[in-house]
N, C-alpha and C positions, 0 to 999 in steps of 0.2 A: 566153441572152438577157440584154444589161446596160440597165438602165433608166437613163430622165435626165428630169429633168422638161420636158414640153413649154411651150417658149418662148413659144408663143402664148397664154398662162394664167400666166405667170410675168413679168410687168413688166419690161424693163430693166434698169433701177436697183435691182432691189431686192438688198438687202443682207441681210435678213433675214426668214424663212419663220418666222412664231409660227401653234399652230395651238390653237383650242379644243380640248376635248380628246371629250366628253359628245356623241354625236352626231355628231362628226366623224369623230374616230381610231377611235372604238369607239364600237358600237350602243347605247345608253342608256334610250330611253322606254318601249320594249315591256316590255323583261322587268324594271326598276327599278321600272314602273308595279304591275306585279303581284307585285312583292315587296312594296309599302307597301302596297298592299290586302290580302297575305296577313297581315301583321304587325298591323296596326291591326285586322282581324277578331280574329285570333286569340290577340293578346296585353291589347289595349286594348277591344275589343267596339265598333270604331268601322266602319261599315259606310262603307267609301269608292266612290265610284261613276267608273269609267275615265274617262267621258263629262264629270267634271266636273272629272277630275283634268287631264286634258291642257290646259283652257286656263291653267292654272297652270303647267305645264312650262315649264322655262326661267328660272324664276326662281331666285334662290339656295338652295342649298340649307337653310341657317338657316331660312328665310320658307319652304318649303315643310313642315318638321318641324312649326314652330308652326301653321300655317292645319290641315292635316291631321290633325293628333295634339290640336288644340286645347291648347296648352300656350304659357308664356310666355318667350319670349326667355332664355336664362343659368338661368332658375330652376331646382333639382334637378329636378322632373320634367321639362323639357324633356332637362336631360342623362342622363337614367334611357333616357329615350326614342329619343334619339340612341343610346346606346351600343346598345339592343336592335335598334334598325336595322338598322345596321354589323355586330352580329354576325349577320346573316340574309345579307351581302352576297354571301358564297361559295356561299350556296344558287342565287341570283341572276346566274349571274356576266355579264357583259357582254360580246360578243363581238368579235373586230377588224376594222374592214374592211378588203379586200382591199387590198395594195399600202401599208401604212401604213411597215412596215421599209424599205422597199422606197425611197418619200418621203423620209424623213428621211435612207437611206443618199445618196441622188441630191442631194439640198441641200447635204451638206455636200459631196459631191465638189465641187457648180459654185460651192463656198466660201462658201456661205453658213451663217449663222447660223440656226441653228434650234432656239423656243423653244415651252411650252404655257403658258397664260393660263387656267385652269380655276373654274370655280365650286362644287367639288367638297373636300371637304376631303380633307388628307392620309390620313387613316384611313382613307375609302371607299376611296380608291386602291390601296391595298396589294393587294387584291384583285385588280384590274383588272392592276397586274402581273405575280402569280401566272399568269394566263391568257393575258397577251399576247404575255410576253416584253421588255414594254421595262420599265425602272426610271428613275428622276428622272435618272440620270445615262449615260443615251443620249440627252437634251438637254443642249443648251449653256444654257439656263434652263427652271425648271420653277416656276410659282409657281399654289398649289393656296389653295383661300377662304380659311383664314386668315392668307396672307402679305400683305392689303391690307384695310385697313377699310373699305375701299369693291367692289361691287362691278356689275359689268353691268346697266343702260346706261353709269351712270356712268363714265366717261372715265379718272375721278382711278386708277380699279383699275388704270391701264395704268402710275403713277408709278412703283411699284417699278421692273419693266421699259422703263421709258424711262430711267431711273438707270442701269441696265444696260448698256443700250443707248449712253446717251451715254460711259459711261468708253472703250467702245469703236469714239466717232467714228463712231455710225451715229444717221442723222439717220431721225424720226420718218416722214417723206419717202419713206423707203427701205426700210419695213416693210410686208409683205405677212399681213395676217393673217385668217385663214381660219377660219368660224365659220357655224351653221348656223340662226340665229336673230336675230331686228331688233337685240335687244340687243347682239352681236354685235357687229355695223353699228355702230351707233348707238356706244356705245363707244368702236369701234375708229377709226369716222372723226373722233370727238371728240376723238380724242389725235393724231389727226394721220396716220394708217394710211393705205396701201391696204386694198382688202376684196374677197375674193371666199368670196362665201357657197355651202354646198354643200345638197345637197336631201335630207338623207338626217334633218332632224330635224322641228324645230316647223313650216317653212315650205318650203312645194311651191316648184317652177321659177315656177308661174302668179303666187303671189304673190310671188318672187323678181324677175320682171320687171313688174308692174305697178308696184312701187315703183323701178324703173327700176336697179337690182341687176344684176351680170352674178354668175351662179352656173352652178354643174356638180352634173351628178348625182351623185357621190360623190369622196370623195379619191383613188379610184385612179385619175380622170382625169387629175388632176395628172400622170400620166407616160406617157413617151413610149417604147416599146421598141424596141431595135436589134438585130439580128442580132449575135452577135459567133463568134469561131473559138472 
């Protein structure tokens, strides 16, 4: 079987496939959720509750350490607390959805550019490509929280990668970016994106289409299989 991505979910014109990465590429809320509850129990005595932590999902990762760990931005114990995190993450590990190699081998055949846009910082990461199999450099860009002072809703997060993007005469127009949360959206149509949102994180198909959103249930619809010899 060779795959290709199906053209009825893939724009025209687009030039370029960026995808979140938390939720989209790979599963994140389930089993992330109950590493920060296991860590903040067991190292901090901080008793976190599931129920309260998911309407905070989605936010940056920074703003999630300090509200849950109760610590202040940059200050030593905030980064005492970060590193104890990160080193729990391989306990944790986060798994891939189906069809993800799979995606990005299909983009770049129909010549497209294909990049991730993450709110994750680089250090969580490492992990995540012990398990997956991909590395920063089976994208043509990878930009993880720290490579932008700004991050999701905010727009400006997209500058780096429109820098990018422009040295290589592809217009903002022409970017299809794929992301499982308003911020997402909100962001990505703020910079000038396409969007199609997937259902597999913060927000269901239902409220994917009352906000008037075309979304899919996971990234491995993005393709389309063919028979081959």
């Amino acid at each position: 079987m060779l795959s290709e991505l199906d053209p009825s979910l893939i724009p025209e014109n687009t030039r370029a496939l960026v995808l979140d990465w938390d939720d989209t590429v790979v599963a994140t809320k389930e089993v992330k959720v109950q590493q920060h509850i296991f860590v903040a129990r067991e190292r901090y005595g901080i008793d976190l509750v599931f129920e309260e932590m998911a309407v905070d999902w989605g936010k940056p990762f920074h703003e999630l350490i300090q509200k849950w760990y109760r610590v202040e931005g940059g200050s030593l114990a905030y980064q005492e607390v970060l590193q104890t995190v990160l080193s729990y993450g391989k306990d944790f590990p986060k798994q891939l959805f189906d069809g993800a190699h799979d995606i990005v081998a299909a983009a770049r055949n129909a010549g497209l550019a294909v990049g991730i846009v993450t709110g994750s910082p680089t250090d969580d990461l490492a992990h995540d490509f012990e398990n997956t199999g991909f590395t920063k450099k089976s994208f043509d860009y990878f930009q993880a929280s720290e490579d932008s002072e700004f991050h999701k809703p905010d727009p400006r997060v997209f500058d780096p990668l429109k820098k990018w993007l422009g040295a290589r005469a592809i217009a903002p127009v022409d970017v299809l970016y794929i992301g499982d949360s308003f911020p997402d959206y909100q962001a990505s149509r703020g910079a000038g994106f396409m969007f199609l949102g997937v259902e597999t994180g913060v927000v269901d198909a239902q409220k994917f289409r009352d906000a008037g959103i075309l979304s899919i249930s996971a990234i491995g619809r993005l393709l389309k299989y063919n028979e081959s010899l």
